[in-house]
Structure formats: structure tokens, C-alpha cells
C-alpha positions, 0 to 999 in steps of 0.5 A, spaced: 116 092 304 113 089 297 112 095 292 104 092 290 102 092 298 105 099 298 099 101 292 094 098 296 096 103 302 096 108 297 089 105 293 085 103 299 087 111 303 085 113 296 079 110 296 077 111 303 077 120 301 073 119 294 068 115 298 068 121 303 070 118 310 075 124 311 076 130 306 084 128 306 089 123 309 097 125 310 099 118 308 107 115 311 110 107 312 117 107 314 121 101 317 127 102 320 128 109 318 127 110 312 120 112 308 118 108 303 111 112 302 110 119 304 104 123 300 098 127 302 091 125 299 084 130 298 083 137 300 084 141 305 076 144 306 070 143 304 069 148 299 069 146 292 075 150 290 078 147 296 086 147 295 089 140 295 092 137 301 099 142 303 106 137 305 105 139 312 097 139 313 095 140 321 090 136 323 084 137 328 085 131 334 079 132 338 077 127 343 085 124 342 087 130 346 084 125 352 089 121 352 094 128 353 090 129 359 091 122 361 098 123 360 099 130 363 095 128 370 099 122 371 106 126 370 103 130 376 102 123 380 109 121 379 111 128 381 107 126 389 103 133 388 096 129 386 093 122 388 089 117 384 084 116 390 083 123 392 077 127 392 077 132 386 074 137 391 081 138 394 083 142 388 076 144 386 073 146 392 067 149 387 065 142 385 060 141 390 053 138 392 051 131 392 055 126 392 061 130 389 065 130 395 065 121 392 068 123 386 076 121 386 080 123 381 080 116 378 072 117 377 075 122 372 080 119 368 075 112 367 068 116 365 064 114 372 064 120 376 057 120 375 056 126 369 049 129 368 051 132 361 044 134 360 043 137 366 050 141 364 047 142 358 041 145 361 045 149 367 050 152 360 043 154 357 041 157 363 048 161 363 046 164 355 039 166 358 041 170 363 046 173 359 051 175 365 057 177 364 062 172 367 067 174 372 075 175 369 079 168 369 085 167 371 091 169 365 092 161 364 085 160 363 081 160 356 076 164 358 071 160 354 073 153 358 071 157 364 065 159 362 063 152 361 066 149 367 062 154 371 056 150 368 060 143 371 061 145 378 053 147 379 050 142 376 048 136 379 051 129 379 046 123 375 048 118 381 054 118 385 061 116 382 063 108 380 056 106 379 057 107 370 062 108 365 059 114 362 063 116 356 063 124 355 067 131 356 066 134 361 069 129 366 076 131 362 075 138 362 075 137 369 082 134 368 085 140 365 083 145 370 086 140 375 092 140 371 093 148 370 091 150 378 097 144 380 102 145 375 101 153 376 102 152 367 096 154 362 094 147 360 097 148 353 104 151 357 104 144 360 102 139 355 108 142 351 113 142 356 112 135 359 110 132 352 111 135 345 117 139 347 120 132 349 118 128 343 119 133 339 113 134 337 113 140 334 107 141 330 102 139 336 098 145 339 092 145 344 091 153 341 094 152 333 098 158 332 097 164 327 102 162 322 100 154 322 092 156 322 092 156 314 095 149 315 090 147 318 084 141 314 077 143 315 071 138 315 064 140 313 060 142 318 055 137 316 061 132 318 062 129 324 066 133 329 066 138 323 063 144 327 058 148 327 054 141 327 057 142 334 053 147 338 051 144 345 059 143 346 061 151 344 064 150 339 068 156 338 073 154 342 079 153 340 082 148 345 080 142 342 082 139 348 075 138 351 072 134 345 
């Protein structure tokens, strides 16, 4: 650990948030245990007044948390209560029409279950226009994620599944939804029991807290993944978990 090649560290990160790439970075290199930078650089929002980044800033994750959900499923493989090449219609029997009785749960977790997003897209507008008020969820469900797998389970399938890798949300929404009715948990209650809580990641949420969510680093919302730039994917959810 050379002092001058822990300043380029410093010196690149550094770089990389006056140049804009991100609005901030929480910086830390240890080896064997002990620290040898640990700093945060840039600003916690996007205004101008924007207070620099706190000591224990929160970041939004976004399509990370598919690497949760992957997770997550295969602690329900190993328990013998799903199975890779079994049809997601087995627990989602509201998925249905042609070719969704094909789509195994490998299909989901590897992006070729054959999603039609803009026919999800078109079946969520059509929603909105009506203007209905949706049917009460289960207590472990966010109301707004089942709205949006409402719009999953009716609309149609762009080709039948294994055909195309097709790299997009909604097949990981899915996921989540299988993972709450097997494990009888909210998806948020799981992934803390099985994961944060054993790692002891005790700053990881799906759904932040009250009192962390002034820790939370905004982006612009002209930025990628910052916001309101991201209408078509409701982004008033709080779940970050089906970016």
C-alpha cells in the first residue's frame, strides 16, 4: 500500500465527481483489516446548496438489487420449495396466455423469458386511462409493485421463451413476487432475514427507513437512473428492486 498510489485513488474518484460522472463517491481501501483510506467526495443532491457527502452516506442501488433477487431465489432452490425448470405458472397462475405456461423459472433469472416491454408499457398506460382503482394487496405487497405486475400478468409475450436474451425489469419483478408468495415474507422481510441481517449489512434496505432517508445521495433528475427522467418505470416506487 504505497502512500502515492493511494492519492491516485483519491486523485482519479476525485476526478471522476468534478467531471460529473456521479454526484459523489464513499471512498474505502483496506488490506488485511486495516484502512488505509476511508473519505467521502462530492455532494449529497443535485442543488446547488447541496451539503457535502455525510460519513455514512446511503446509496440507491437500482439494478444491483438483481443480484438480490438472484440470490434470494436460490436460497428457495436450496430449501426444495421452488425448482429451476419448473413453470413460473405453478405460483403465478395469473401469468397466462400464449406461450406463458413455457416459461420456466431459469427463463426469468437469464432474461429469455421472452418479455414484451413495450406491450407491458402499453398494458400499464392502458391501466392509468382507465383509471380504476385497483383491487387491495396482499399486507406484504407494496401496493405499487402490484400494480405494475398486474400489467406483467396480461400482457402478451414477444416470442416464446429461450429464444432471446432480452436484458429488462420486469422478468426480475416477477421474481420477487415469486419469492414473497413461497417464502410467505414481504420481499423486503426475506432479503433482510436471508441476507443483510447474516452479512450484517445493517445499512441495506429494499424500502430505506425514515430515519436513514436524509442519508440518502440524490442524483439529478436529468441524470441516468435519476428519477423523474424515469417515468415508464413508476418511479415513485420505493422499491428500488425492479430497476
Amino acid at each position: 500500500m504505497l502512500p502515492d498510489r493511494i492519492d491516485r485513488v483519491r486523485e482519479l474518484a476525485a476526478g471522476w465527481v468534478d467531471a460529473g460522472y456521479s454526484p459523489a463517491m464513499s471512498l474505502l481501501v483496506a488490506r488485511r483489516g486495516v484502512i488505509v483510506l476511508h473519505e467521502g467526495l462530492g455532494v449529497m443532491g443535485p442543488e446547488s446548496d447541496a451539503s457535502p457527502l455525510c460519513s455514512e452516506p446511503v446509496f440507491p442501488v437500482a439494478s444491483v438489487t438483481k443480484s438480490l433477487t438472484a440470490t434470494l431465489i436460490m436460497c428457495l432452490v436450496e430449501d426444495g420449495l421452488i425448482g429451476l425448470n419448473r413453470p413460473i405458472s405453478e405460483t403465478l397462475p395469473e401469468f397466462s396466455g400464449e406461450w406463458k405456461d413455457q416459461v420456466l423459472l431459469h427463463h426469468l433469472l437469464t432474461h429469455t423469458w421472452g418479455e414484451d416491454v413495450e406491450g407491458i408499457f402499453e398494458t400499464l398506460g392502458k391501466q392509468a386511462k382507465d383509471n380504476a382503482k385497483p383491487p387491495p394487496c396482499e399486507p406484504t405487497q407494496h401496493p405499487k409493485i402490484d400494480r405494475l405486475l398486474q400489467a406483467v400478468y396480461r400482457a402478451p409475450l414477444a416470442r416464446p421463451p429461450g429464444e432471446v436474451m432480452y436484458y429488462a425489469a420486469f422478468g426480475y419483478l416477477l421474481l420477487g413476487e415469486i419469492i414473497r408468495r413461497v417464502s410467505g415474507r414481504a420481499y423486503a422481510d426475506f432479503a433482510h432475514e436471508r441476507v443483510f441481517a447474516p452479512l450484517g449489512m445493517q445499512d441495506s434496505w429494499l424500502v430505506v427507513p425514515e430515519s436513514a432517508r436524509a442519508r440518502i445521495v440524490r442524483r439529478s433528475p436529468d441524470a441516468p437512473l435519476g428519477g423523474p427522467s424515469r417515468p415508464r418505470l413508476a418511479t415513485e416506487l420505493e422499491n428500488p428492486g425492479i430497476a
